[in-house]
VOPAGU-2260 file (C-alpha; in pm, 1 decimal, decimal comma):
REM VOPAGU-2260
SITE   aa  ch    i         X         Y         Z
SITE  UNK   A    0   -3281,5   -1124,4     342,6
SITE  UNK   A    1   -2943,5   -1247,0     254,2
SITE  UNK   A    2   -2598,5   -1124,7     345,7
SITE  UNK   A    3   -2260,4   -1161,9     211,9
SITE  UNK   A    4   -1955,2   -1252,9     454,2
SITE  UNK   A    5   -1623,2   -1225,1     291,7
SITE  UNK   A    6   -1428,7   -1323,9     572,7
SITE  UNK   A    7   -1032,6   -1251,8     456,9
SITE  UNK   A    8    -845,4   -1251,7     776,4
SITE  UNK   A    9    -675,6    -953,5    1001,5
SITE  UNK   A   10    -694,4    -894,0    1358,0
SITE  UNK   A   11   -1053,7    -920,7    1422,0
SITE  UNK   A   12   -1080,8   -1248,1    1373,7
SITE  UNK   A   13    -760,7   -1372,9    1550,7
SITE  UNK   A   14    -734,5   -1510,0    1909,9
SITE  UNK   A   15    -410,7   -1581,4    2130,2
SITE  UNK   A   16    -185,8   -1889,5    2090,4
SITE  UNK   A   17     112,6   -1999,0    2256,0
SITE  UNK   A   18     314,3   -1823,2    1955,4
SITE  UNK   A   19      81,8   -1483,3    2021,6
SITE  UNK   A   20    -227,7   -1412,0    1816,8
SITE  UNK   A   21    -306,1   -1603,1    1515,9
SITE  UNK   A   22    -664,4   -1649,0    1261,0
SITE  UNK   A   23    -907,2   -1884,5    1429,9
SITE  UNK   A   24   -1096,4   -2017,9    1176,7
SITE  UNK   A   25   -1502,1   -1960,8    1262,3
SITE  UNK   A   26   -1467,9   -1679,2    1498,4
SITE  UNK   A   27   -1584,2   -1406,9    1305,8
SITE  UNK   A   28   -1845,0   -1590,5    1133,7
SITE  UNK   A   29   -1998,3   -1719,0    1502,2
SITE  UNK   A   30   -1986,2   -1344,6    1587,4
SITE  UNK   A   31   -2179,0   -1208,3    1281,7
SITE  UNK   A   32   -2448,1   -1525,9    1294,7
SITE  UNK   A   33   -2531,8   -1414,1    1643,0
SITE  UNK   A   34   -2589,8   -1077,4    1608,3
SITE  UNK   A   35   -2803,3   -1079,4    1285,5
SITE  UNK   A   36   -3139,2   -1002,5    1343,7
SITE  UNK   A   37   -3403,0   -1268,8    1288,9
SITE  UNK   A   38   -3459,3   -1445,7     981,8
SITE  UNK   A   39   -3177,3   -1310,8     773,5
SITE  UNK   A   40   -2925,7   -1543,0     612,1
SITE  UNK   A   41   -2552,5   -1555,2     619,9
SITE  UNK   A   42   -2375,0   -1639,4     309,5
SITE  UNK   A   43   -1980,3   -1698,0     383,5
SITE  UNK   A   44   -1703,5   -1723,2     216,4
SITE  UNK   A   45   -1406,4   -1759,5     376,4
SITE  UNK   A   46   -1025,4   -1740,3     264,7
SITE  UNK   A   47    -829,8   -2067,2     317,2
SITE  UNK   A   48    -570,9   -1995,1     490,6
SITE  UNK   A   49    -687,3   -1657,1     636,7
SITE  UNK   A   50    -424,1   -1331,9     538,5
SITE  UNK   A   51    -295,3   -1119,6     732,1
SITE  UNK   A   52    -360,5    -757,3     517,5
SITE  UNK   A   53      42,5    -695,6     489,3
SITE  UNK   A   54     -57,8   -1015,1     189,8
SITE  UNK   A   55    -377,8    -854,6      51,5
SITE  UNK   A   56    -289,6    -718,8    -298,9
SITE  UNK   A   57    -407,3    -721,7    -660,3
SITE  UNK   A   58    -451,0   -1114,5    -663,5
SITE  UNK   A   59    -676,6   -1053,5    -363,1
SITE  UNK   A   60    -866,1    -796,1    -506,6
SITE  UNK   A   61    -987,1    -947,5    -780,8
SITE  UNK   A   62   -1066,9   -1214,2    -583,9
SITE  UNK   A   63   -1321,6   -1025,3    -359,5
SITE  UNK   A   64   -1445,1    -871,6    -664,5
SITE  UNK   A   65   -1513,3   -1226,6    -825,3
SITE  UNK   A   66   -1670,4   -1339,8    -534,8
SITE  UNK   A   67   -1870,6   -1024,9    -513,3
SITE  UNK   A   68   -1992,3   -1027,9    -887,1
SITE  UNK   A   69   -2074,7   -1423,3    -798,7
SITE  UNK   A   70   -2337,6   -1267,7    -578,5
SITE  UNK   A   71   -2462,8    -989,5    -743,2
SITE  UNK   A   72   -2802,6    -954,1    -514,8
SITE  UNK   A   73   -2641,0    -930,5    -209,4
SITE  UNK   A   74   -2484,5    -631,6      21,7
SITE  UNK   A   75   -2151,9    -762,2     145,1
SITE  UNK   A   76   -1918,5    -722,9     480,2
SITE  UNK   A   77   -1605,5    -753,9     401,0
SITE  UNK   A   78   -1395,7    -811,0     703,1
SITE  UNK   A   79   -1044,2    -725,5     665,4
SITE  UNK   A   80    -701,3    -632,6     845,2
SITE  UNK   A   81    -624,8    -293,8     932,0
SITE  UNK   A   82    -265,1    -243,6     786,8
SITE  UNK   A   83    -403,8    -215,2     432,2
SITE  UNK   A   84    -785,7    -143,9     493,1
SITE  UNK   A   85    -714,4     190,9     275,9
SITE  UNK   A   86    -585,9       8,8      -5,6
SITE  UNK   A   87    -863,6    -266,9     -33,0
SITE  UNK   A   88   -1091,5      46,5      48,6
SITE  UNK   A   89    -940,4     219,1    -281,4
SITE  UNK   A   90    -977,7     -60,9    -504,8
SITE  UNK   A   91   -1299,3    -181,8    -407,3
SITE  UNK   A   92   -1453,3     152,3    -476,4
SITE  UNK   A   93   -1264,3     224,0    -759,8
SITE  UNK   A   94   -1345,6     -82,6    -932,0
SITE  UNK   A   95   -1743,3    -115,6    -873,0
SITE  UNK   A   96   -1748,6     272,8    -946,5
SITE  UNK   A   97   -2125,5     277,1   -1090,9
SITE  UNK   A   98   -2209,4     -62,2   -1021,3
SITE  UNK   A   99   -2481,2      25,5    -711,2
SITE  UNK   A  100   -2309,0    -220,9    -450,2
SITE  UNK   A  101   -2362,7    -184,1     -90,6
SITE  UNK   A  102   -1986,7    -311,4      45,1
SITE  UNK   A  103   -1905,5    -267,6     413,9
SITE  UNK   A  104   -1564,8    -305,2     527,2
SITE  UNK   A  105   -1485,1    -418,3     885,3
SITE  UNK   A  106   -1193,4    -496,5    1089,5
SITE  UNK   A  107   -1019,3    -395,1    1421,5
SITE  UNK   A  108    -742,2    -286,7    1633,6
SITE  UNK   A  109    -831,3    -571,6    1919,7
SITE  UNK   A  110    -981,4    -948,4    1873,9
SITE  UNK   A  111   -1324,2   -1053,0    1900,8
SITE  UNK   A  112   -1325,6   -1185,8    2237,3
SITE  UNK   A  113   -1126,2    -971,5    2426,1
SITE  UNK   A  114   -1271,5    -692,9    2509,6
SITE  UNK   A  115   -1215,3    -384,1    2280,7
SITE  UNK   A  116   -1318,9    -281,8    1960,2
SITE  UNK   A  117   -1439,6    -553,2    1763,1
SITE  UNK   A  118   -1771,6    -654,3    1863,1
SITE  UNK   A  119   -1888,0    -284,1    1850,5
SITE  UNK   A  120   -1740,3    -254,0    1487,2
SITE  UNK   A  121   -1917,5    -603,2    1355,8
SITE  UNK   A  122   -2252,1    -473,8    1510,4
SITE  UNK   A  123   -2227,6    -135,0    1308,6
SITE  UNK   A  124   -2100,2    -331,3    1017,4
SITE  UNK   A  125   -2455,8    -533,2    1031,6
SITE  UNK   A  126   -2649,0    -232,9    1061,2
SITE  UNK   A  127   -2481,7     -59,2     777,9
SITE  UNK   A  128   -2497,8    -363,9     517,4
SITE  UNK   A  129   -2862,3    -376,1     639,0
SITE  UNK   A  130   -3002,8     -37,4     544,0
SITE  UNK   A  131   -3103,8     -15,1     202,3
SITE  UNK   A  132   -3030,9     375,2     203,9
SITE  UNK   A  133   -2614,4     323,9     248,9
SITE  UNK   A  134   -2473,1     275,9    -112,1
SITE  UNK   A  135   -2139,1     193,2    -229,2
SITE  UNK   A  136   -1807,6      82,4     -59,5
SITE  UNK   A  137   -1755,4     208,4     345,9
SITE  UNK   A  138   -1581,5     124,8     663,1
SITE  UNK   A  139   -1765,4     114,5     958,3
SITE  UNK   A  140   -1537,1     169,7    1270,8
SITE  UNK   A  141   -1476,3     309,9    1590,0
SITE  UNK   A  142   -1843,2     418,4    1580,7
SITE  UNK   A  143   -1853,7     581,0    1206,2
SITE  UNK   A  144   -1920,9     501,3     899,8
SITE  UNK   A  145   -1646,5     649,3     615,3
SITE  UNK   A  146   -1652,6     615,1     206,1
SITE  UNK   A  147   -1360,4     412,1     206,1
SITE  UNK   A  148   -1266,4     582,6    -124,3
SITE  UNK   A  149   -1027,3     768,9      58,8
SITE  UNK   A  150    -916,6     605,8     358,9
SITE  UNK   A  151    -639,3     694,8     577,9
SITE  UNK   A  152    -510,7     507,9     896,1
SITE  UNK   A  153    -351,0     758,0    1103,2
SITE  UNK   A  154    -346,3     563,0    1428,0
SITE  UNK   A  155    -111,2     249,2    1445,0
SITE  UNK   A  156    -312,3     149,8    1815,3
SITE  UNK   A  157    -581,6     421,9    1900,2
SITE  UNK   A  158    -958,0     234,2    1874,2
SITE  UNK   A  159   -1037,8     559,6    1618,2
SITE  UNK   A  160    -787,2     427,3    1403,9
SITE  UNK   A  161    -921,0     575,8    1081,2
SITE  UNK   A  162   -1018,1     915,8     887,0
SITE  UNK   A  163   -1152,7     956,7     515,8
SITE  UNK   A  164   -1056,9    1220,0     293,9
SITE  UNK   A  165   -1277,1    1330,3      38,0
SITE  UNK   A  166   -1213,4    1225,8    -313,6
SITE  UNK   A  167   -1351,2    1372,1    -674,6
SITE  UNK   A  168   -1626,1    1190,9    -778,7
SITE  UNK   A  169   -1507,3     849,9    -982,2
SITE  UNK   A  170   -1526,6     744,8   -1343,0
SITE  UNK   A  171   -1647,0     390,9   -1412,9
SITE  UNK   A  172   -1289,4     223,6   -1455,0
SITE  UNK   A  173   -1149,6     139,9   -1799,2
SITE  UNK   A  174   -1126,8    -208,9   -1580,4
SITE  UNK   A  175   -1280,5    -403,6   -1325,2
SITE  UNK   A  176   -1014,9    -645,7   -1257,7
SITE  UNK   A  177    -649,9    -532,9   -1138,9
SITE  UNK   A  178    -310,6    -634,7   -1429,4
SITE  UNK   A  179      12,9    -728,4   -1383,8
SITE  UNK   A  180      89,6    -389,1   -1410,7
SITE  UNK   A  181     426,4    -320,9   -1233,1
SITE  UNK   A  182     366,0     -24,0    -967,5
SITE  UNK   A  183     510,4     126,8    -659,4
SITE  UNK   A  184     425,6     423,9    -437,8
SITE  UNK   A  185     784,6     628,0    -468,9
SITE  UNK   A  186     803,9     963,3    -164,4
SITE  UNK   A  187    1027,5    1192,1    -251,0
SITE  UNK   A  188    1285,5    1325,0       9,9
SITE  UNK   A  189    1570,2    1603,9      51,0
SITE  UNK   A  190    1857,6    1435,1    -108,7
SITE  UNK   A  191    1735,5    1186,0    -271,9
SITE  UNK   A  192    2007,0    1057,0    -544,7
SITE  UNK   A  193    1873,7    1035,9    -875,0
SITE  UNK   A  194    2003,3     692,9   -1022,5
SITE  UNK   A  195    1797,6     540,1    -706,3
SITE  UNK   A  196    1447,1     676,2    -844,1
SITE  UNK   A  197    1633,0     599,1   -1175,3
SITE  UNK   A  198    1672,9     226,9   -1095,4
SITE  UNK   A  199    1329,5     240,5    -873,1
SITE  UNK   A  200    1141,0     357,2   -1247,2
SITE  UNK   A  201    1398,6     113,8   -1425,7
SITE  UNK   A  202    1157,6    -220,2   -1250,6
SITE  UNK   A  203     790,5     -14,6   -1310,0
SITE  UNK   A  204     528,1      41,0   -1525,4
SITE  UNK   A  205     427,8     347,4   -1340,2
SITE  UNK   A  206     439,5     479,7   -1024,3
SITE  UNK   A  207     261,0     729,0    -782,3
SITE  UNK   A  208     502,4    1039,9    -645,5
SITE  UNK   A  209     415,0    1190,5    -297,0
SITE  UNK   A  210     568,5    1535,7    -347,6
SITE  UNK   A  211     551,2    1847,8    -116,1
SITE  UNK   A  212     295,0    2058,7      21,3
SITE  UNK   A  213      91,7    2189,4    -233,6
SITE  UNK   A  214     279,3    2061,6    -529,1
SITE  UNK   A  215     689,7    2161,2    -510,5
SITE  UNK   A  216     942,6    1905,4    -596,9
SITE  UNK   A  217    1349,4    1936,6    -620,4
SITE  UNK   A  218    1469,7    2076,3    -914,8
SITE  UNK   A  219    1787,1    1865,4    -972,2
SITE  UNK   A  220    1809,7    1874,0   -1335,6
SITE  UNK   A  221    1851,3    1530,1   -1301,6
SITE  UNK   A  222    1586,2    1420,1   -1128,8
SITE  UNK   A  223    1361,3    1595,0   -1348,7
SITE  UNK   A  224    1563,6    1434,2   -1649,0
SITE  UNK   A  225    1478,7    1069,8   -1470,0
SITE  UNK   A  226    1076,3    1144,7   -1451,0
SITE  UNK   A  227    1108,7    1280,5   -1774,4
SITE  UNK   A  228    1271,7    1002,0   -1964,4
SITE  UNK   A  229    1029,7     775,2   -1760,6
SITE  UNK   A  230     684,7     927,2   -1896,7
SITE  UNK   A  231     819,6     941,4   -2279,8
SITE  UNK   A  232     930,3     587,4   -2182,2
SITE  UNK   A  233     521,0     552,3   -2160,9
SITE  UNK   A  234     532,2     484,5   -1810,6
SITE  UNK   A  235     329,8     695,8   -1607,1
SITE  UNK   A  236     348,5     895,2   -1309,6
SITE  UNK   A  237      93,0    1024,3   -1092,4
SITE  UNK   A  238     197,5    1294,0    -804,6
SITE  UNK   A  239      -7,5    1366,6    -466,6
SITE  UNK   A  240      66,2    1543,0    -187,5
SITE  UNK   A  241     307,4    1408,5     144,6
SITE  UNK   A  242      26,2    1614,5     345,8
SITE  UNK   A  243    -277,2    1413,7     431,1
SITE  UNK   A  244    -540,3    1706,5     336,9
SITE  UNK   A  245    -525,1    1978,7      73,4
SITE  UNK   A  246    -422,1    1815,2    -203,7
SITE  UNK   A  247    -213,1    1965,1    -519,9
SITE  UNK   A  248    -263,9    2310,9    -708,1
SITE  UNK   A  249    -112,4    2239,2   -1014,2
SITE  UNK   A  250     104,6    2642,9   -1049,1
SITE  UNK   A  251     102,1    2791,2    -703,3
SITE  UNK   A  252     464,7    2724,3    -676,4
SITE  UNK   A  253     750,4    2781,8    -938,0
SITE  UNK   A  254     953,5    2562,5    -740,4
SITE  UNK   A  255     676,8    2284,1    -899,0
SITE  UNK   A  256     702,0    2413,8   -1265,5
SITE  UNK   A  257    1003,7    2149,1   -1355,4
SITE  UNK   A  258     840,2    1865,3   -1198,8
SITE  UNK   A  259     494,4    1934,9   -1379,3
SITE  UNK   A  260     677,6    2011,1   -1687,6
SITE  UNK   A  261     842,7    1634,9   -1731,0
SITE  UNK   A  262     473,5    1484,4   -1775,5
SITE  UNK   A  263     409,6    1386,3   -1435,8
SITE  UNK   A  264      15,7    1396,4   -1379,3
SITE  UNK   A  265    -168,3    1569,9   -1108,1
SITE  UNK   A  266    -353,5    1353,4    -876,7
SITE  UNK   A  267    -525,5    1644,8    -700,8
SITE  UNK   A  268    -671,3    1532,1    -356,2
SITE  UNK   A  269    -624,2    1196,6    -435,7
SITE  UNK   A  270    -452,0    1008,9    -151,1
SITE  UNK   A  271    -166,9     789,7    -203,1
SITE  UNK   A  272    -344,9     493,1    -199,2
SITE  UNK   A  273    -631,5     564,6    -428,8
SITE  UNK   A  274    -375,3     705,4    -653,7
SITE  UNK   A  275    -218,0     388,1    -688,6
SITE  UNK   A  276    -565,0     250,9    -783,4
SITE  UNK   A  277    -602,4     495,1   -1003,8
SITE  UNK   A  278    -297,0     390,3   -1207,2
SITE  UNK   A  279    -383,3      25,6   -1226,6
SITE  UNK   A  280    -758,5      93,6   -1363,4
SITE  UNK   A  281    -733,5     385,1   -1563,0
């Protein structure tokens, strides 16, 4: 059997310099080639210079999907930084929606090599990309596997760095590969002036809109007026919730009704990151 490394960078596979910790080039690719069992194959490819995930964006997405689509019989680790591991994890499963990959994302909160959480994430990572019964596009780490539809990091040093929160099943994108689309995640706050989102929607195509709780945004007539002239502009405008569980009810607050009422659309559960996603392939 063969396996896919796509080795892009982050922590895992850094180790310390005079400067403090930096990519070593090999390390995580010696680390995966001696755990594999016994007469399975390690395909690699590696980026050139290695990114730290604060760089991985829509360039870098297509280009793991490329290099995934160049190897369309294999299941794939994908070893990655944690800073934007939800992101990736968003866009990867957005984008092969229906396409019966096995993807397994992997990264960690310590190098290989010294002593904390790597070694044990890689070795779950093998086992997962290995068992013919896990489909789709997960994370394994900190002991657990998670959809990595839905990804959020809610730990900037803890080993259990990560939680998942389910999603709505998702359509087979409109596209596979992410546009030039111009898009932002915009939160909302208490006093926010209106010519700033103004100017904010002024440089985008679209944008996603973490509102409150369950769905309640200001009513400033003209902060409504801004989102409003934005979506008849064509651009649009996808709202989810500051919380990181419950999602939206579109209604259960009048305080919502203006917001709702300018076009914006109602991203449900969806968490800021997959909403973004959502925008660019939809």
């Amino acid at each position: 059997m063969s396996i896919l490394l796509l080795h892009s960078g982050g922590t895992i596979g850094m180790a310390q310099t005079p400067d403090g910790l930096a990519p070593k080039a090999g390390l995580v690719e010696e680390a995966i080639k001696a755990a594999l069992p016994a007469g399975t194959d390690l395909i690699t490819v590696a980026f050139d210079p290695l990114l730290d995930s604060a760089d991985v964006g829509p360039a870098e997405w297509n280009r793991f999907l490329d290099v995934i689509d160049a190897h369309p019989e294999m299941p794939v680790i994908l070893t990655h930084g944690t800073d934007t591991m939800a992101y990736t994890g968003a866009a990867l499963s957005q984008a092969l929606a229906g396409a019966a990959r096995r993807v397994v994302l992997c990264g960690s909160m310590v190098p290989l090599g010294m002593g904390g959480d790597a070694e044990a994430n890689l070795e779950q990572a093998i086992a997962a990309v290995l068992d013919p019964s896990q489909q789709g596009v997960m994370l394994a780490f900190s002991g657990k596997i998670l959809p990595a539809d839905g990804l959020v990091k809610h730990d900037t040093h803890a080993a259990d760095a990560f939680r998942a929160q389910p999603q709505d099943p998702m359509p087979s994108p409109l596209h596979r590969r992410f546009g030039a689309q111009r898009l932002a995640v915009l939160t909302l706050s208490p006093g926010m002036p209106a010519d700033m989102l103004e100017a904010a929607l002024s440089c985008l195509d679209g944008a996603v809109l973490r509102i409150f709780g369950a769905g309640t945004a200001m009513s400033t007539p003209a902060i409504l007026e801004v989102f409003s002239r934005a979506t008849q502009a064509g651009k649009r405008l996808r709202a989810v919730s500051q919380c990181e569980t419950g999602g939206l009810t579109q209604g259960a607050y009048a305080a919502g009704a203006g917001l709702w009422a300018t076009g914006v659309e109602n991203g449900g559960v969806e968490t800021p990151e997959a909403a973004l996603i959502r925008l660019w392939l939809s």
